[in-house]
C-alpha positions in Angstrom: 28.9 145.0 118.4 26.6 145.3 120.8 26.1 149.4 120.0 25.1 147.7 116.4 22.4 145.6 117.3 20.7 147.9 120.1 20.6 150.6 117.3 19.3 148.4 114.4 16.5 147.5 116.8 15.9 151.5 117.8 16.0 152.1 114.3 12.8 149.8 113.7 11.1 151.1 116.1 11.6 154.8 114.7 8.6 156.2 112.9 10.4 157.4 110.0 11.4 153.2 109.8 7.8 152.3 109.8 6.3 154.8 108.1 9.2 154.7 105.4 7.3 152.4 102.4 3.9 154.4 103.2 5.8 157.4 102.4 7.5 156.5 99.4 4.7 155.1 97.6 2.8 157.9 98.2 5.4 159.6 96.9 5.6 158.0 93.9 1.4 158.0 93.2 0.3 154.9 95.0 -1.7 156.6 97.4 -4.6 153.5 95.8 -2.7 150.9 96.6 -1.7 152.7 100.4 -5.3 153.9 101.2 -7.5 150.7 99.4 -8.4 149.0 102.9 -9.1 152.5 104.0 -11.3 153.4 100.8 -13.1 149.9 101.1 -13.9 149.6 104.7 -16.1 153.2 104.6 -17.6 151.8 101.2 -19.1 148.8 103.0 -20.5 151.0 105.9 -22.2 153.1 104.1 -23.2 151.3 100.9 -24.1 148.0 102.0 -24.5 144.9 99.7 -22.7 147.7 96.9 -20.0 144.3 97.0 -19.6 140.7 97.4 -18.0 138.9 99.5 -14.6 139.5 97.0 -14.8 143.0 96.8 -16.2 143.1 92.8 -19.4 145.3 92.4 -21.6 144.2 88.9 -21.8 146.2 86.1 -24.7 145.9 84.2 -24.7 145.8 80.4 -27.7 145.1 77.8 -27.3 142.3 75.5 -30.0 141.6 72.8 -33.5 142.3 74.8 -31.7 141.1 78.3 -29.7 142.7 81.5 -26.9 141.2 82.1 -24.4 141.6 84.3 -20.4 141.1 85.1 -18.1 141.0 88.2 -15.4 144.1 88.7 -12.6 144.9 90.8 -13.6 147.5 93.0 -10.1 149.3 92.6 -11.2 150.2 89.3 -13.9 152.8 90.5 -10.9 154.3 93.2 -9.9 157.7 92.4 -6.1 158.6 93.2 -4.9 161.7 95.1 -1.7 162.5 95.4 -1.2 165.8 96.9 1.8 164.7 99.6 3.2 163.4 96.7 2.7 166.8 95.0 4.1 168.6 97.6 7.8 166.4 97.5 7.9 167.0 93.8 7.1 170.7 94.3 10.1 171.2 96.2 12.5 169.2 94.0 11.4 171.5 91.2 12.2 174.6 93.0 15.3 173.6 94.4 16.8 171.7 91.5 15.1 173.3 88.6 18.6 175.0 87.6 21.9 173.4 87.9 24.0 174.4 90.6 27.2 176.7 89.6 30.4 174.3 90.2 32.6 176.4 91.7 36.6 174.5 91.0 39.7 175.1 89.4 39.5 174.0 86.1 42.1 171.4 85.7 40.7 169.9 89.0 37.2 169.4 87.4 38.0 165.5 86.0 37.8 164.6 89.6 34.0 165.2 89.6 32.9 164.2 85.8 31.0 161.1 87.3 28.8 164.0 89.0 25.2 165.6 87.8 24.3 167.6 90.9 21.3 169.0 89.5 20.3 165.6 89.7 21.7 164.0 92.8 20.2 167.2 94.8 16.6 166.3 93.0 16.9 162.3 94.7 17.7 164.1 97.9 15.8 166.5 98.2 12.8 163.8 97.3 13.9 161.6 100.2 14.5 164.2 102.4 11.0 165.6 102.2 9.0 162.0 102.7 11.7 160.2 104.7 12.7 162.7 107.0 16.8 162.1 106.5 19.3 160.5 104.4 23.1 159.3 104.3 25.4 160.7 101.4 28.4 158.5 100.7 31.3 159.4 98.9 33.1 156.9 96.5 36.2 157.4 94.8 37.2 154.7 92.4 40.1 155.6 89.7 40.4 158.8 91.1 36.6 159.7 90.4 34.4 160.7 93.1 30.4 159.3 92.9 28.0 159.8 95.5 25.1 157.6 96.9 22.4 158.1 98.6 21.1 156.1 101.3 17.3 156.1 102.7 16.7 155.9 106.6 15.7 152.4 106.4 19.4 151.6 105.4 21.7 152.9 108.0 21.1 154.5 111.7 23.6 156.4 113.5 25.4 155.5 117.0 25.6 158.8 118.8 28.5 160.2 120.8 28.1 159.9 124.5 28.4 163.5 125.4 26.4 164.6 122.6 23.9 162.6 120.9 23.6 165.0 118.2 27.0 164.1 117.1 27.9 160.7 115.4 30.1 158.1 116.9 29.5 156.1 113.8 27.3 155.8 111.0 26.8 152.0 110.2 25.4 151.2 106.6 22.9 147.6 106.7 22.1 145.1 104.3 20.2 142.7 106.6 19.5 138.7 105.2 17.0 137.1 106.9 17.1 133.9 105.2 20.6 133.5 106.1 20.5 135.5 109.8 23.2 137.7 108.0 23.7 141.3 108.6 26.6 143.0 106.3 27.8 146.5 107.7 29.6 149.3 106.7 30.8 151.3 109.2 32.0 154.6 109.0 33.7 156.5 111.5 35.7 160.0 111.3 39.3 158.8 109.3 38.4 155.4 108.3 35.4 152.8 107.0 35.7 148.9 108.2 33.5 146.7 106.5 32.0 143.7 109.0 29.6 140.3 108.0 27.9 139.3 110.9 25.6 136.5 111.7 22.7 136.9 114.2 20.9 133.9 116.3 18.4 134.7 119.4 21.6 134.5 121.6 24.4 134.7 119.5 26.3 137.3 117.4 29.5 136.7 115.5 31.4 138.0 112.8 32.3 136.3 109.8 34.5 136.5 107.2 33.2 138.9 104.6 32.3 138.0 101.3 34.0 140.1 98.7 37.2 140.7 98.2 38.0 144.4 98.9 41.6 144.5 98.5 41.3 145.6 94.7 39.8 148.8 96.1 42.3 149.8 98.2 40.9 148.3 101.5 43.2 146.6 103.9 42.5 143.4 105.3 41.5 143.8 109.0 40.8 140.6 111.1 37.7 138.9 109.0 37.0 142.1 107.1 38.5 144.9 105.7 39.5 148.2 106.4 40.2 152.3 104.7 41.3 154.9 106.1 41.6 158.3 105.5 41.4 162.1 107.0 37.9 163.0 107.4 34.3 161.7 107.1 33.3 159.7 104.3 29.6 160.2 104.9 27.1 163.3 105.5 23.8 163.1 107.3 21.0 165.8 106.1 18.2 166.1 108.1 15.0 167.7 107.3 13.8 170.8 108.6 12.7 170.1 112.5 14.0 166.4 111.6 10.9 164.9 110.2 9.5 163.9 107.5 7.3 166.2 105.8 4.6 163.6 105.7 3.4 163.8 109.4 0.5 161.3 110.4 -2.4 164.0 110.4 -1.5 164.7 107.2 -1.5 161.0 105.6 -4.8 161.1 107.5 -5.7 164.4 105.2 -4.7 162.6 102.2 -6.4 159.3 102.9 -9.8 161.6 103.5 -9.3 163.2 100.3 -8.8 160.3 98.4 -12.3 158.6 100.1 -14.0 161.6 99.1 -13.3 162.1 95.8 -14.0 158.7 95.1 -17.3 158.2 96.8 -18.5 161.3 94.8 -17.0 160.2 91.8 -19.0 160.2 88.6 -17.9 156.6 87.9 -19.2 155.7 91.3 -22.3 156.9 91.6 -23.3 155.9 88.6 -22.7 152.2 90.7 -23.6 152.9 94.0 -27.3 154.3 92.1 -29.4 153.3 89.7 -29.6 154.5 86.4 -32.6 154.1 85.2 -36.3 153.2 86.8 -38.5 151.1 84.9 -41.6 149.5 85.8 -41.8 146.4 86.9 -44.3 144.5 84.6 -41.9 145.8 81.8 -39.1 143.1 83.3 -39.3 139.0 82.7 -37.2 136.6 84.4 -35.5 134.1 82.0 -36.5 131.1 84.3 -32.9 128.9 83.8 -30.5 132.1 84.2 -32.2 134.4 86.4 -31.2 136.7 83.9 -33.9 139.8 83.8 -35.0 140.9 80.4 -37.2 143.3 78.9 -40.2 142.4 77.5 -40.0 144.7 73.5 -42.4 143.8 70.7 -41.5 145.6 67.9 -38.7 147.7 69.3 -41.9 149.1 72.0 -41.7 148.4 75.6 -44.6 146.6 77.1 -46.1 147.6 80.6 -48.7 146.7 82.2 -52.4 149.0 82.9 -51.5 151.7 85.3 -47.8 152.2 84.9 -45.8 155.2 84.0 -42.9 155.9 81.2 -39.4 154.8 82.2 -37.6 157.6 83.5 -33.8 158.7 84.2 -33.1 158.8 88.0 -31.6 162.0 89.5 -28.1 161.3 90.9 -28.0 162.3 94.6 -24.4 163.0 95.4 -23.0 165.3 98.1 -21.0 167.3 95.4 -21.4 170.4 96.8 -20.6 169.8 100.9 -17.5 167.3 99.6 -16.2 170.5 97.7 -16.3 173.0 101.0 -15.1 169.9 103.3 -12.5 169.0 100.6 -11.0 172.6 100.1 -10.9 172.9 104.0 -8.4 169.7 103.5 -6.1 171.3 100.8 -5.9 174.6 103.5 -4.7 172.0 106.2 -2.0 170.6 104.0 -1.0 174.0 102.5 -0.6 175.5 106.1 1.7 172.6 107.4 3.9 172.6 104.7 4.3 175.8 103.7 3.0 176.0 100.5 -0.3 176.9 98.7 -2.4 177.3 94.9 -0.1 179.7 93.6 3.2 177.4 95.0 1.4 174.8 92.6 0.7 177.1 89.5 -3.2 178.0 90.2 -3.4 181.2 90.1 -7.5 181.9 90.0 -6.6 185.7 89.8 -4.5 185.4 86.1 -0.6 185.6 85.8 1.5 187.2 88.2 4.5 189.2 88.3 7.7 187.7 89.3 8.1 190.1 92.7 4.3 188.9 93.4 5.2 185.3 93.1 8.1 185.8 95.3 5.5 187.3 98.0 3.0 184.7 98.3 5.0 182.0 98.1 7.6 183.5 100.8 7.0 180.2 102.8 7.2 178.0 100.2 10.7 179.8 99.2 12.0 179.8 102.6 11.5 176.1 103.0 13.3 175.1 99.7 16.3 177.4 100.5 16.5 175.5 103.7 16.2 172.2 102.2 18.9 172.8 99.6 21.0 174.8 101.8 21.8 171.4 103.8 22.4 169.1 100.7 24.4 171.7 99.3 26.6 172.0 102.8 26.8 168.1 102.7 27.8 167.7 99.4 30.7 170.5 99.4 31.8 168.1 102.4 32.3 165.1 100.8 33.9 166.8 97.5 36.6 168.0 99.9 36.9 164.3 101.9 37.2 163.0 98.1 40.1 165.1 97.1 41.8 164.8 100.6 41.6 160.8 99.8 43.4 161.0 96.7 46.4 161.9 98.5 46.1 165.5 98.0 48.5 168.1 100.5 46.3 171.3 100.0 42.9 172.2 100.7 40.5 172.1 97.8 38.5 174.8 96.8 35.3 173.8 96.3 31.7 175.4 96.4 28.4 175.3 94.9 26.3 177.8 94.2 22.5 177.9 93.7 20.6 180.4 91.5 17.8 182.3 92.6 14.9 180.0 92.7 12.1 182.5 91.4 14.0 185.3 89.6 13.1 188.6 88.9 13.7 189.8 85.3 17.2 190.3 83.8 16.4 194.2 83.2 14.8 194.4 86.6 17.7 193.0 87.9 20.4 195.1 86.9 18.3 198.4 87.2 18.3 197.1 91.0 22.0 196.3 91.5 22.8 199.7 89.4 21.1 201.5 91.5 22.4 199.7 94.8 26.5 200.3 93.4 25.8 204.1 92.5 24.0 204.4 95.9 27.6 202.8 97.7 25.1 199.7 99.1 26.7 197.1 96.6 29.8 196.1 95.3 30.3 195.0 91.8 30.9 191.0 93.4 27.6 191.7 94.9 26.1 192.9 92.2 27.5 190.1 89.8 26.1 187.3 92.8 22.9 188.9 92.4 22.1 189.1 88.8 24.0 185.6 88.5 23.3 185.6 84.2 26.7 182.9 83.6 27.3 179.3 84.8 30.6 180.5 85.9 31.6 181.7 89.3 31.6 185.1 90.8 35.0 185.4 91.3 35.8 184.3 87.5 32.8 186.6 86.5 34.1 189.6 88.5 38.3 188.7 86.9 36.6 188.9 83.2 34.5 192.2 84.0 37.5 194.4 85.3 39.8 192.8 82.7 37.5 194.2 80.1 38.9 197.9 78.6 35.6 199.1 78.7 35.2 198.5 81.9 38.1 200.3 83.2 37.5 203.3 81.2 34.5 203.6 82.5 35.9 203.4 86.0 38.8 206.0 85.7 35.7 208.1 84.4 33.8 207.2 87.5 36.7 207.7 89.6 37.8 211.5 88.4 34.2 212.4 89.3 35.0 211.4 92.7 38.1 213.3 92.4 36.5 216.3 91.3 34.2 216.1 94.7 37.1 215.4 96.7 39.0 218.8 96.3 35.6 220.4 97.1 35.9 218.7 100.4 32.7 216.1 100.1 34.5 212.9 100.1 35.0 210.8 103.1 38.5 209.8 103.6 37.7 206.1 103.9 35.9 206.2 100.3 39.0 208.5 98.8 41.5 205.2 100.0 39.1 202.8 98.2 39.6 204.9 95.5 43.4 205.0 95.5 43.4 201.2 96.0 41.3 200.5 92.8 43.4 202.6 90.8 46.2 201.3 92.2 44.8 198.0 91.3 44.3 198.7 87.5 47.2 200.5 87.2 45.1 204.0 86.5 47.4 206.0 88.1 50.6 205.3 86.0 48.9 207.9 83.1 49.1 210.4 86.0 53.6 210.0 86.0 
């Protein structure tokens, strides 16, 4: 117990625990309501008396022959920017825009029909960028497996003493303050026990847990329950160099280039300056409002001896230097997280060639396959801790595959794998990998292809070719028993009896 409670309170001490709510709602476009203190404190110094004392700013308005004016929220003239956010969702369209290939057999495939992976890696891959890590639980309930996804604020892991990058346990929190309550799951390699604690400043004791568990299959175990099983019930995914991809100088970045677009904001400026310059004797006070008003007399405007026409005032923004300083921004977040314009679809120099996407955006592409590559490990995990729980003897064999996530043409594609097999670079699994057309697997893909006739005439053509150079003496002996295997294979070599 006492592991418990000395890693709850590391855990809130963590960056990725305080910084967890910043992140997500930045993530999901609320970089107003995260930056607003920010946005209004660098108002204040540098357009003072632009806002009362609550934060409105009048808007003025013209109502018969008088000015008038009304209190606004400030938030209201705040312009938005969401590029962290931008970057999260880039990567969950790259990585999940095509459903992974379920690799099963097919009368094992009810065992996952609770399962959309395209969209359970898009949720992970979303908290894995902005939180830094996640949990993935496995849940088998009438002989279905579901997955759920827990955020970092949720669990924290007790390491193992001789290595703390390995897990002693993996405890699962649903802390009530009101009551001093913290509920725990905790999982450990070949079994799950399920603990109610209460918490005082000196005190901690379990309780007897709430629910009754037994219906699921869980044994009673002291005040709570207990499952066991063979295996881990959970999967920890990191991020790449475990941490978010929202570091602090960035959030800084994004909080600058939400100031700046909002203090040079059309909307704004048209606030923060005046409009229009009139001259003075052409304004009256209304003596009980305070209200001004124009003096008109027959829809003319009346001044006084000496004073000019009214005349528009020039707005005097910093447009131009906010636009360098800005761009030097977008650089700095492009260059930490490995993305840039053409990663986000702006391509200033017209469209692009699939091969010249896959160039300049070799970092982006890098990152993603990382990303997905330890989802995708974590994921094939638990399928195979699922099927081991229902009591299964054998291993099951399970994989997911991920298509290309920028792909050259179909045609350029199998010009390039031709080429590769007649070369003796590629085999025809290979080749079948690489052009990936078919939401089936390789291996089923590869059993249809050589079971097709045309395909094996083709092939005993292919292969008396090779014969032909082989009594000339050109053939090297290892190819000439590749040859006699594949024949072998198909049966070619019973026309030859």
């Amino acid at each position: 117990m006492e592991g418990i409670i000395t890693g709850l309170k590391e855990l809130k001490k963590s960056d990725i625990y305080q910084n967890y709510e910043t992140n997500k709602k930045l993530y999901e476009g609320k970089s107003i309501d995260v930056f607003y203190k920010d946005v209004l404190r660098r108002v204040k110094l540098e357009y003072m008396g632009l806002l009362d004392d609550r934060n409105n700013y009048r808007e003025f308005f013209l109502d018969g022959n008088k000015i008038k004016w009304k209190s606004k929220k400030f938030d209201n003239l705040i312009v938005g920017n969401n590029i962290l956010g931008a970057v999260t969702k880039l990567f969950v369209e790259l990585a999940a825009n095509k459903p992974p290939t379920v690799g099963i057999e097919e009368d094992k495939k009810d065992f996952l029909q609770l399962i959309d992976f395209q969209d359970e890696l898009s949720e992970a891959i979303a908290i894995q960028s902005y939180a830094g890590r996640l949990l993935i639980r496995g849940t088998v309930i009438n002989n279905k497996l579901s997955f759920f996804i827990v955020p970092p604020v949720n669990y924290f892991k007790i390491p193992n003493l001789l290595n703390p990058d390995m897990a002693e346990a993996y405890i699962f929190f649903e802390e009530d303050s009101k009551n001093n309550t913290l509920k725990c799951e905790i999982y450990r390699e070949d079994k799950t026990e399920y603990r109610l604690f209460t918490i005082t400043k000196d005190v901690v004791e379990e309780i007897t847990y709430p629910e009754n568990l037994e219906k699921y299959g869980m044994r009673v175990d002291g005040k709570g329950y207990i499952d066991t099983y063979k295996g881990w019930q959970v999967a920890e995914v990191d991020n790449i160099s475990r941490q978010t991809d929202y570091l602090p100088d960035l959030v800084v970045i994004n909080r600058e280039l939400l100031i700046g677009d909002t203090l040079t904001s059309q909307a704004f400026d048209k606030v923060a300056n005046p409009l229009l310059q009139v001259p003075e004797s052409m304004l009256e006070t209304d003596p009980d409002t305070g209200d001004y008003y124009i003096n008109l007399k027959d829809r003319t405007a009346i001044v006084g001896d000496g004073d000019k026409e009214l005349k528009q005032v020039s707005l005097e923004t910093k447009t131009a230097e906010w636009k360098i300083q800005r761009d030097n921004y977008l650089y700095q977040i492009y260059q930490a997280t490995g993305t840039n314009e053409q990663a986000f679809g702006i391509d200033k120099n017209g469209a692009a060639s699939g091969e010249s996407k896959i160039r300049s955006m070799e970092r982006t592409l890098a990152a993603v396959e990382t990303k997905r590559n330890k989802i995708i490990r974590a994921y094939e995990k638990i399928v195979k801790w699922g099927y081991a729980y229902l009591g299964k003897e054998e291993d099951l064999d399970f994989t997911l595959q991920c298509k290309e996530i920028i792909s050259l043409s179909a045609t350029e594609k199998v010009n390039i794998a031709n080429t590769a097999i007649m070369a003796g670079m590629m085999s025809l699994e290979a080749a079948v990998e690489y052009i990936n057309l078919t939401e089936i697997t390789t291996e089923e893909e590869v059993k249809k292809i050589k079971g097709d006739l045309a395909y094996r005439t083709k092939l005993l053509e292919f292969l008396e070719r090779l014969r032909q150079i082989d009594t000339e003496g050109k053939l090297d002996k290892s190819i000439q028993e590749q040859v006699d295997s594949l024949i072998e294979e198909f049966g070619l070599n019973e026309d030859d009896e």
